[in-house]
FIVEX-421221 format. One record per residue (C-alpha): residue in one letter; x, y, z. Coordinates in steps of 0.5 Angstrom, whole numbers, plus 500, padded with zeros to 3 digits. Last residue first. Example, Ala and Ser with C-alpha at 12.3 -4.5 7.8 and 13.67 -1.06 7.14 Angstrom:
2
NODE s 527 498 514 $
NODE a 525 491 516 $
This chain:
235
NODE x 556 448 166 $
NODE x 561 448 160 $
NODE x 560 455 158 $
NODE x 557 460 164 $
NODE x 549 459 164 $
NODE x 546 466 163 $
NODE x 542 467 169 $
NODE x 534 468 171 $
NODE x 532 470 178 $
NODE x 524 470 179 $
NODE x 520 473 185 $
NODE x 513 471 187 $
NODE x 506 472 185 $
NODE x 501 468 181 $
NODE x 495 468 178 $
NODE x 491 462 175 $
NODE x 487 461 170 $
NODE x 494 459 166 $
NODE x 499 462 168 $
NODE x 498 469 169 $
NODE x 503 474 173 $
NODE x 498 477 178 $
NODE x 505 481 181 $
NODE x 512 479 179 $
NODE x 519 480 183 $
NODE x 525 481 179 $
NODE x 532 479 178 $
NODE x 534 477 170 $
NODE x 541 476 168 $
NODE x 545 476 162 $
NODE x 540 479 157 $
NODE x 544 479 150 $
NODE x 546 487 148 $
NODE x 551 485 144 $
NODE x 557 489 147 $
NODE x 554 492 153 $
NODE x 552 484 156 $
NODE x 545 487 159 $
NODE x 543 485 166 $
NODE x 536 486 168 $
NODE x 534 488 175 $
NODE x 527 489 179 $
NODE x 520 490 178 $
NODE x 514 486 174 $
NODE x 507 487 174 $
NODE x 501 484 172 $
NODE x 493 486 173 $
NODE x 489 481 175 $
NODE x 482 484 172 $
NODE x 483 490 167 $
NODE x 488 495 168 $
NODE x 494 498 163 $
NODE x 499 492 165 $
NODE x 505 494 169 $
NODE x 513 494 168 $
NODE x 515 498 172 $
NODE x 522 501 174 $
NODE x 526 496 170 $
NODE x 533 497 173 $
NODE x 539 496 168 $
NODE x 546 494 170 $
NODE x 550 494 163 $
NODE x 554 488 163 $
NODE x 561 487 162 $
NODE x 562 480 161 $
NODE x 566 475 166 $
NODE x 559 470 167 $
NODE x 557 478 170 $
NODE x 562 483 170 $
NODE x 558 490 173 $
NODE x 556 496 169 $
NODE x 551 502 172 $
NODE x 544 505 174 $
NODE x 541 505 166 $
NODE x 534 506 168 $
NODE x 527 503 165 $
NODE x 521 504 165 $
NODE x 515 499 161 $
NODE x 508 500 159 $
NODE x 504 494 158 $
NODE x 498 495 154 $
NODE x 494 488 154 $
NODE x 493 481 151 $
NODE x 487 479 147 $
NODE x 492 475 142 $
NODE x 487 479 136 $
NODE x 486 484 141 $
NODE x 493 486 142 $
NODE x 494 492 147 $
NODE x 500 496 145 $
NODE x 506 495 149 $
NODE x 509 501 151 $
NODE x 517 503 151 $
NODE x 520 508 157 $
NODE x 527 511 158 $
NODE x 532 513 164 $
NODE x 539 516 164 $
NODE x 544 515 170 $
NODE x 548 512 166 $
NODE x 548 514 159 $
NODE x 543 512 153 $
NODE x 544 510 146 $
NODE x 537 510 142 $
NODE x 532 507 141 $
NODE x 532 504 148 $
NODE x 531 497 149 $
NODE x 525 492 152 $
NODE x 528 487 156 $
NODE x 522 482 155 $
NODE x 518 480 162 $
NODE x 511 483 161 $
NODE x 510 482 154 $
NODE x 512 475 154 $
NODE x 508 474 160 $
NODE x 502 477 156 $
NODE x 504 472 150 $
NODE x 504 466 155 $
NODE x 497 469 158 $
NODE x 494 469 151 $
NODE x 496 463 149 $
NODE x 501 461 144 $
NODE x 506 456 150 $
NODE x 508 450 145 $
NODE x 509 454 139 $
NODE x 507 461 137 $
NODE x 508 468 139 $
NODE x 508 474 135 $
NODE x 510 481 136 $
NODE x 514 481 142 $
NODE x 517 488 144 $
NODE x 526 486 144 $
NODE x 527 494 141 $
NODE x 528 491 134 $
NODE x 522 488 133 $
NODE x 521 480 135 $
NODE x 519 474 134 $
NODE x 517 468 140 $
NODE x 518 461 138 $
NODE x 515 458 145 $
NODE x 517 450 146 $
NODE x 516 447 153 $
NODE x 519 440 154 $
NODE x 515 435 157 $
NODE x 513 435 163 $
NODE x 514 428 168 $
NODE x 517 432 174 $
NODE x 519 429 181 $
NODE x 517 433 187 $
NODE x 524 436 190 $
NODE x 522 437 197 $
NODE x 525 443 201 $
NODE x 518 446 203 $
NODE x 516 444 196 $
NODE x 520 443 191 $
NODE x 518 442 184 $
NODE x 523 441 178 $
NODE x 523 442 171 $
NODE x 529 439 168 $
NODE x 527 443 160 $
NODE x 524 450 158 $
NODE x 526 451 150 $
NODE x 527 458 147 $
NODE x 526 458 139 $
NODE x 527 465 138 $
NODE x 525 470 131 $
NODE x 528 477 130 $
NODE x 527 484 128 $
NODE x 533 488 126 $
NODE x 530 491 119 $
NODE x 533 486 115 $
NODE x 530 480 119 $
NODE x 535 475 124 $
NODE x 532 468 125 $
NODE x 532 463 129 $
NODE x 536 465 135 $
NODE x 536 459 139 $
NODE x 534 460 147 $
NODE x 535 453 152 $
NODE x 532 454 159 $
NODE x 533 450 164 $
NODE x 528 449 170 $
NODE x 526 450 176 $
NODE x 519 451 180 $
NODE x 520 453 188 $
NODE x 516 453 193 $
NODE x 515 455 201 $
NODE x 510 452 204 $
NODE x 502 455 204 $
NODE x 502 458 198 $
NODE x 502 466 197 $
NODE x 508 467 193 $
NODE x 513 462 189 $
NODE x 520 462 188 $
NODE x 521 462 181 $
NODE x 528 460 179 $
NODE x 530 459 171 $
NODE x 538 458 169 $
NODE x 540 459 162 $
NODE x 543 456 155 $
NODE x 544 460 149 $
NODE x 544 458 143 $
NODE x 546 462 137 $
NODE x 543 460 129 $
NODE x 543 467 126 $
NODE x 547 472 131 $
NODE x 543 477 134 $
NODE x 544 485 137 $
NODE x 540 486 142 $
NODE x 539 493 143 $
NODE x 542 496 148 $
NODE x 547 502 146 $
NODE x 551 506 150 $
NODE x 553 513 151 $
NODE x 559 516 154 $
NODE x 557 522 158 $
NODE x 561 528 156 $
NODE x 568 531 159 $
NODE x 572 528 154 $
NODE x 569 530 148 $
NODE x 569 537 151 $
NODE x 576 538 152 $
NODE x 577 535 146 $
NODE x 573 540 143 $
NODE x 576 545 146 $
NODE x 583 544 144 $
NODE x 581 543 136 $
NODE x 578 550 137 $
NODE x 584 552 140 $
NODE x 588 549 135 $
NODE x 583 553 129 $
NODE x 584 559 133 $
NODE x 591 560 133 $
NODE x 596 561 138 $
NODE x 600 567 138 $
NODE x 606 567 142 $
């Protein structure tokens, strides 16, 4: 029996296409006028009693550019202190950051209620910043902030590593360990380390597990762990 080269090449490709690592794409992929609405634990480090700020974070997307870029209104209400399992009443107002993005989910303006430079080196710090291309698991990528003078923020270089999928608030979510993600030096330098969760359909953030180190919040630098998580419909 002859077998002609063009079914054997078609063979081979299939064959081929089959045995190669699927690629995902990460990048968040916004719809104008979507809100989501997500849980905020920080459990704070060196303080005498153990403490734990809460607080319900509301996130809008405002506008989506031509260009994949992209403006949020997030809104940080039911702020709670406890202290050594005390809850302290809060009487904060509601917190409103509008924060614009690039396409890979890097800051690149901020404004609102928190439009400081410690606020926008918190943005730089804890933002999910996507590869600019598909990766496989196992794959790794790293994106750098620049340094901004005019919001005197610092360089921040993030690394990345897709390590599998799990179902979070019943969504494929692509589990992605951030490596590092370190300022470039100075006074109090910050860092973050842990897992973020990344629906593998639109790339929205699920779930955000890390520890944090010199985190600046107003003059003060603070360590400690935070979980974030995507509140399911109707909790």
């Amino acid at each position: 029996m002859n077998i002609s080269t063009v079914a054997v090449t078609a063979a081979l490709m299939a064959a081929f296409a089959q045995a190669a690592p699927q690629e995902y794409d990460l990048r968040f992929k916004p719809t104008k006028g979507t809100e989501t609405f997500y849980s905020l634990r920080f459990l704070i480090e060196g303080v005498a009693e153990k403490t734990v700020y809460s607080a319900l974070l509301t996130n809008e997307i405002v506008d989506v550019r031509e260009d994949g870029s992209y403006i949020t209104a997030s809104y940080q209400t039911e702020h709670k202190l406890t202290i050594a399992g005390e809850d302290k009443t809060s009487n904060a107002e509601t917190i409103t950051a509008v924060t614009t993005y690039d396409r890979l989910g890097r800051p690149i303006a901020i404004g609102g209620d928190e439009a400081t430079p410690e606020s926008f080196r918190v943005a730089n710090l804890t933002s999910f910043l996507a590869p600019s291309s598909p990766v496989s698991v196992g794959g790794t990528w790293s994106v750098t902030v620049p340094a901004n003078l005019v919001y005197d923020t610092r360089a921040v270089k993030h690394d990345y590593k897709l390590v599998g999928f799990e179902t979070v608030v019943g969504r494929r979510a692509a589990v992605v360990e951030v490596a590092a993600a370190e300022e470039g030096g100075g006074r109090f330098t910050a860092s973050t380390k842990g897992r973020v969760w990344v629906d593998a359909e639109n790339g929205e953030t699920l779930k955000y597990d890390v520890t944090v180190s010199n985190m600046p919040i107003g003059d003060a630098a603070v360590s400690g762990s935070v979980l974030i998580e995507k509140r399911a419909a109707g909790s």
